[in-house]
N, C-alpha and C positions, 0 to 999 in steps of 0.2 A: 488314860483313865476315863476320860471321858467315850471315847470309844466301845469300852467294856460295859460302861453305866446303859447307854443306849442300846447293846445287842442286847445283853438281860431284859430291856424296858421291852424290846421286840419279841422276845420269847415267852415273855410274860404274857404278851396280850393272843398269843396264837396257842396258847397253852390250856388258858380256861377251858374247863371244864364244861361239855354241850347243857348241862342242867343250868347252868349261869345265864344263857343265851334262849331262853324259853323267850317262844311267840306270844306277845301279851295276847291273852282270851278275844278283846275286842277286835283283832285285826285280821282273825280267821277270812280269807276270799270263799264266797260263796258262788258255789257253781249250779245252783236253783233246782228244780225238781228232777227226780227220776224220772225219764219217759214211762219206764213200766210199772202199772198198778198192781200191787199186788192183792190177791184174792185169796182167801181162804174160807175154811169153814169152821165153825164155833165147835169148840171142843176137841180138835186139832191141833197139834203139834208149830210152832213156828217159827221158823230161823230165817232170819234176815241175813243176808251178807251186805257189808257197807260198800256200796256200789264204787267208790271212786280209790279203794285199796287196790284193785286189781293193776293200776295206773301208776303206779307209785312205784320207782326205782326200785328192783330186787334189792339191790343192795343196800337202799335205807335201812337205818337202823336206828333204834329207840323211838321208834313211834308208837305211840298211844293213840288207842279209838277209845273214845267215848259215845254214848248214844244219849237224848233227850228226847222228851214230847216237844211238840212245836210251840213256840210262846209260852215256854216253860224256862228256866231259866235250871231246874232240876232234875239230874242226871237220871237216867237208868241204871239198877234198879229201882234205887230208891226203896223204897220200906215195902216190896213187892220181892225179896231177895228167894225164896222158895220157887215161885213161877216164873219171876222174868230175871234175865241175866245175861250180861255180856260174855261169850266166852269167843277167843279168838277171835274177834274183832267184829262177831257174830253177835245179832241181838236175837236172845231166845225167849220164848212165851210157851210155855207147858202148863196146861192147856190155855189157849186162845179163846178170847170170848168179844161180844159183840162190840161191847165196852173199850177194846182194845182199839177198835178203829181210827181212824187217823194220820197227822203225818207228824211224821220221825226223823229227828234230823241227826245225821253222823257227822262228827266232827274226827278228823285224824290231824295228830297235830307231831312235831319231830323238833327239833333245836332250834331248827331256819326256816320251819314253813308251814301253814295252817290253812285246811281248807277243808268246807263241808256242804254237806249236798243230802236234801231231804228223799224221805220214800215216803208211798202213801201205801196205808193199811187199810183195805177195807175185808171184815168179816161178819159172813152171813152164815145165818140158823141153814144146817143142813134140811132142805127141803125143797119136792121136784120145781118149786119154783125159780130156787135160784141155781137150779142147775144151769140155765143160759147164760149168767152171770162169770161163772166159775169152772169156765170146759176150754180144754186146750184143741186147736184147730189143729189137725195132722191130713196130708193125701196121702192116698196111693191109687197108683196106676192097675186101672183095671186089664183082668187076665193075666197080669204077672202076681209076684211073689212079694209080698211089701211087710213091714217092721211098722210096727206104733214102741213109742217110747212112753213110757211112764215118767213124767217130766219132773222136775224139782226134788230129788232127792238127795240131790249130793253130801248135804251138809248131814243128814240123819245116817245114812250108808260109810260112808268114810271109806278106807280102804279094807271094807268086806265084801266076798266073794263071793259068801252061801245066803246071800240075801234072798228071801222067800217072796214073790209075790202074786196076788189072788188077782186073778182076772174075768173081767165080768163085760157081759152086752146086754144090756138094757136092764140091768141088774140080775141077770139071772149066769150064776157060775159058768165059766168055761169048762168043758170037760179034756183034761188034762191029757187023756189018748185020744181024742179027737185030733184025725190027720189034718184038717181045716185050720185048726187053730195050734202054735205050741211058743211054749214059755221058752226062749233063750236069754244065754245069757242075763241073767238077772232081773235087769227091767224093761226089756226086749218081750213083745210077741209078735210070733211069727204068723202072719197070715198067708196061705196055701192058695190061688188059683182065684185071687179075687174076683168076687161077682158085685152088681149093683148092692145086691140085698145086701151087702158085708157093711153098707153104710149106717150110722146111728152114733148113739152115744154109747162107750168102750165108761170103764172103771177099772184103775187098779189099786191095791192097796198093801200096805204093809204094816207093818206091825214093830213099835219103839218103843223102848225099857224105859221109866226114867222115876228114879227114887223106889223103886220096890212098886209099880203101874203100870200098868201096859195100855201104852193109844194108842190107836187106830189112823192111821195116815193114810188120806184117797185124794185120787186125783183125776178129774173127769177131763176124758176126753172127746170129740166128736170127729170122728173119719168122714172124710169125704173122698169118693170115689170118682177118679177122672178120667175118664175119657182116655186111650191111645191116640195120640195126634201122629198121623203120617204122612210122609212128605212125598207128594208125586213129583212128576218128572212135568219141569214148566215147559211152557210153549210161549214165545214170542211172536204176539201176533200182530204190532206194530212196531217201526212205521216202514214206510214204503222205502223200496229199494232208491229210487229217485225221487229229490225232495225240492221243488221249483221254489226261486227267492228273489226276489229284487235286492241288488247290491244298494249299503244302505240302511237296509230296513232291518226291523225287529224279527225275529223267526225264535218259534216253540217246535223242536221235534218230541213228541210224547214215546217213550218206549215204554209199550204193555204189556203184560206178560200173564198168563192165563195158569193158574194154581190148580183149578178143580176144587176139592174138600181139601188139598193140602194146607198145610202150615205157610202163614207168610212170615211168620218172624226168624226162620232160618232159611231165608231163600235169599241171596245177594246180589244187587242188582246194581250197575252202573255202567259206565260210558268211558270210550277210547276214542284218540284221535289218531291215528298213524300208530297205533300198537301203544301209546302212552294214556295212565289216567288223564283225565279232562283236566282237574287242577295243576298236573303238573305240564301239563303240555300251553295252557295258555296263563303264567302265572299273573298276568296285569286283570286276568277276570271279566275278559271279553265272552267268552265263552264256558260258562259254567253248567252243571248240575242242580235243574230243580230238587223244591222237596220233593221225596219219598211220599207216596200213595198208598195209601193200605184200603181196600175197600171187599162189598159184596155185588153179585149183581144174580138174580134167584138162584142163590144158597152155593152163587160159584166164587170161589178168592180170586183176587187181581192185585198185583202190585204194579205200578207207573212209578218212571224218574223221568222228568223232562229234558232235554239240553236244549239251552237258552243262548241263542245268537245276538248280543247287542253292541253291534251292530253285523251283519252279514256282510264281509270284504272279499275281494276276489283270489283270497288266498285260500277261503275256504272251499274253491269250486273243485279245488285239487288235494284235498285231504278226504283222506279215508274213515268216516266216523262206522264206529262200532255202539251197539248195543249189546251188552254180555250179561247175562245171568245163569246163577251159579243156585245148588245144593247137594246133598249127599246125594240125591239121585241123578244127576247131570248135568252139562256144564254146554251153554249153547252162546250163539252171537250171531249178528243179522246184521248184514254189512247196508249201510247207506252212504248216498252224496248226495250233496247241494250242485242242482242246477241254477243260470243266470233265467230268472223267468224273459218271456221276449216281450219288448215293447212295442209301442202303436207307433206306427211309421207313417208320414203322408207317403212319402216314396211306395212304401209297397202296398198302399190304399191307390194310388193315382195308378199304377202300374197297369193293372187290367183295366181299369178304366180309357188310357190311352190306347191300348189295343182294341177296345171295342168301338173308339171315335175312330179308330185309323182304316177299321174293316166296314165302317159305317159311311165315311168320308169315300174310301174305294168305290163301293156299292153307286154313291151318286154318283160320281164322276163320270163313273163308266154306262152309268144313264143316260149321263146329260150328253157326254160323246156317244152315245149309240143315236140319241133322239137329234143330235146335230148334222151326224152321218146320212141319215134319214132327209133330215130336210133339202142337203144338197143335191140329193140324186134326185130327189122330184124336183129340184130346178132343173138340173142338166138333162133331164127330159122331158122338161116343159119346152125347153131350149132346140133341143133337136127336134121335137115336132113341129117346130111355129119353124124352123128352117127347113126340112123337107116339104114343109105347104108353101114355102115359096119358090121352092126350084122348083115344081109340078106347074106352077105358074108362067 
C-alpha cells in the first residue's frame, strides 16, 4: 500500500501541468542591449523581430513574447492597438513616427525559463539630412558584375514572389531596359560592368497594404566601389644563402619577400627545418617563428617572418633551414645555413709574425757571418805579408 501511495505521489508531481510552473515575472535573465540600432524613417512601416527568439530550441513550445517600452512596466500595445501590435512574436508600428523612438524591451517567456533582451529605435523625418544616418553600406568589385540587396524586408514580404520593387540612384528612377542596371529576383539589382561613377546612394522601395492604406517602405543604400586586388608572383629576396653565428649567441634570420601592388593578406609565408614546420621540428621553442610583417616601401608591399635562434648550437650548422612562400600565383623557397662565425686566435695572429722574426733573424745572421768572414781574411793576409817580409830578409 504504501508503495502504491508514493508511485501516484511521484506521478502526480511529473504530471502538472507547464501553466502551473510559470517563471515568476521578476526572475526573467537579461541578456542587455542589441548590438544593432535600428533606423527608420517617420511614416514608415516597422517590424521588429525579438532578437533573442531565433536562439531558442525549435522545439520549445508554449512560449509567449511580449514587448514593453523601457521603464515601463506596460506592455505593447497597450491603448495604441490600431498602429502598434505584436504579431508573431514581431513588434509592429504602422506608421512609425518620431515619437516612437527609444528602447524596447522583449521578454520570451516558456514553463522553465525567461529571458529578455532590449532593442533601440531610432526614427527620423525623411530628409536629405538624415540620409547618412539611415543608408545601408554594400561593395562591389569594380569591372565585374555585382547585386545590391534591398535590406530589411523579410517581415513585410513573407513568402511572396511577385514582390514589385522601384529602384533609384540619387533619386532619380532606374530605367527598367536599361542593360546597366536590371531588377532580379525581387529585391536584387543587377549592376552590369561596374564603373567608379556606379558609386553613390541606391534607394529601393516597395509598396505595403495595411487596413485598406498603402505605405511606402524605402531603404537607402550607399555602394561602394572597390578596387580589383591582384595577386603577383612574390619574390624572395632575403636572406642570404650562408648565414655566419657564434655558437651561443642569439641570431634573427629575416625572410623578405617582395609583393609589388599585390595583396599581402593572401600570400603565406613561413619556415622549414629539414623539410618540417619550425614549431614542429623544435617543440621546446629554441627556435621559433617571428611575427608576421606587413609593410610598404614607395607604393611596393613586403611581407617579413623572422626565425629566431635562442640560443645557436652546433646542431644547427647541419640543418637545412628553408624560407617558403606561397599564393595562387606561385609557390617558391630559398635554401639557407648557419655557419660557426671564426674566432680571434693568438696562434694564427703570432703565426706570420714568427715567420717574419725568423726571415729577419736569417737576414742578420747571415750579416754578421759574412762581416766575420771578412775580417778573418784581412787577418790572414795581414799575416802572410808580415811573413814574406821576413823571409826577403
Amino acid at each position: 500500500m504504501f508503495t502504491w501511495s508514493m508511485w501516484m505521489l511521484c506521478v502526480s508531481v511529473f504530471t502538472i501541468r507547464p501553466e502551473e510552473h510559470m517563471v515568476a515575472a521578476g526572475s526573467c535573465q537579461f541578456h542587455g542591449r542589441h548590438p544593432k540600432t535600428r533606423f527608420k524613417v517617420e511614416g514608415e512601416p516597422v517590424a521588429m523581430r525579438c532578437p533573442q527568439v531565433p536562439y531558442w530550441d525549435s522545439a520549445t513550445t508554449h512560449v509567449s513574447v511580449t514587448w514593453r517600452r523601457n521603464n515601463s512596466t506596460t506592455m505593447v500595445p497597450g491603448e495604441e492597438e490600431l498602429r502598434v501590435w505584436v504579431q508573431d512574436g514581431g513588434l509592429w508600428i504602422v506608421p512609425a513616427s518620431r515619437g516612437d523612438s527609444g528602447t524596447y524591451v522583449c521578454t520570451v517567456r516558456n514553463a522553465s525559463y525567461c529571458d529578455e533582451m532590449s532593442v533601440e529605435l531610432r526614427v527620423f523625418e525623411k530628409t536629405e539630412a538624415s540620409l547618412p544616418l539611415i543608408f545601408y553600406p554594400q561593395i562591389i568589385t569594380l569591372s565585374a558584375s555585382g547585386l545590391l540587396v534591398c535590406p530589411d524586408l523579410s517581415e513585410f514580404i513573407g513568402n511572396k514572389t511577385d514582390v514589385k520593387i522601384r529602384w533609384y540612384k540619387d533619386s532619380v528612377p532606374l530605367d527598367q531596359d536599361n542593360e546597366k542596371f536590371l531588377s532580379v529576383r525581387g529585391t536584387r539589382l543587377l549592376v552590369n560592368n561596374v564603373s567608379l561613377e556606379d558609386a553613390g546612394y541606391y534607394q529601393c522601395a516597395m509598396t505595403f497594404a495595411h487596413r485598406g492604406r498603402q505605405y511606402n517602405i524605402t531603404r537607402n543604400i550607399k555602394l561602394r566601389v572597390k578596387k580589383r586586388e591582384e595577386e603577383t608572383i612574390p619574390v624572395i629576396i632575403s636572406p642570404h644563402q650562408t648565414i655566419s653565428a657564434s655558437l651561443g649567441s642569439r641570431l634573427t634570420i629575416p625572410c623578405k619577400v617582395f609583393l609589388g601592388a599585390g595583396i599581402q593578406a593572401t600570400t603565406l609565408l613561413w619556415w622549414t627545418a629539414n623539410n618540417t614546420h619550425v614549431e614542429d621540428a623544435y617543440k621546446g621553442g629554441r627556435v621559433t617563428e617571428g611575427q608576421r610583417q606587413e609593410y610598404s616601401e614607395n607604393n611596393d608591399n613586403y611581407i617579413e617572418v623572422p626565425l629566431i635562434f635562442d640560443p645557436v648550437v652546433r646542431e644547427d650548422l647541419h640543418t637545412d633551414f628553408k624560407c617558403v612562400v606561397r599564393n595562387t600565383m606561385s609557390f617558391q623557397m630559398l635554401r639557407t645555413t648557419v655557419k660557426e662565425a671564426a674566432t680571434f686566435s693568438w696562434e694564427i695572429t703570432l703565426a706570420p709574425l714568427s715567420l717574419i722574426f725568423l726571415v729577419l733573424g736569417g737576414i742578420w745572421m747571415h750579416r754578421r757571418c759574412k762581416r766575420r768572414t771578412g775580417k778573418a781574411y784581412d787577418l790572414m793576409m795581414e799575416l802572410k805579408t808580415s811573413h814574406d817580409s821576413q823571409s826577403y830578409e
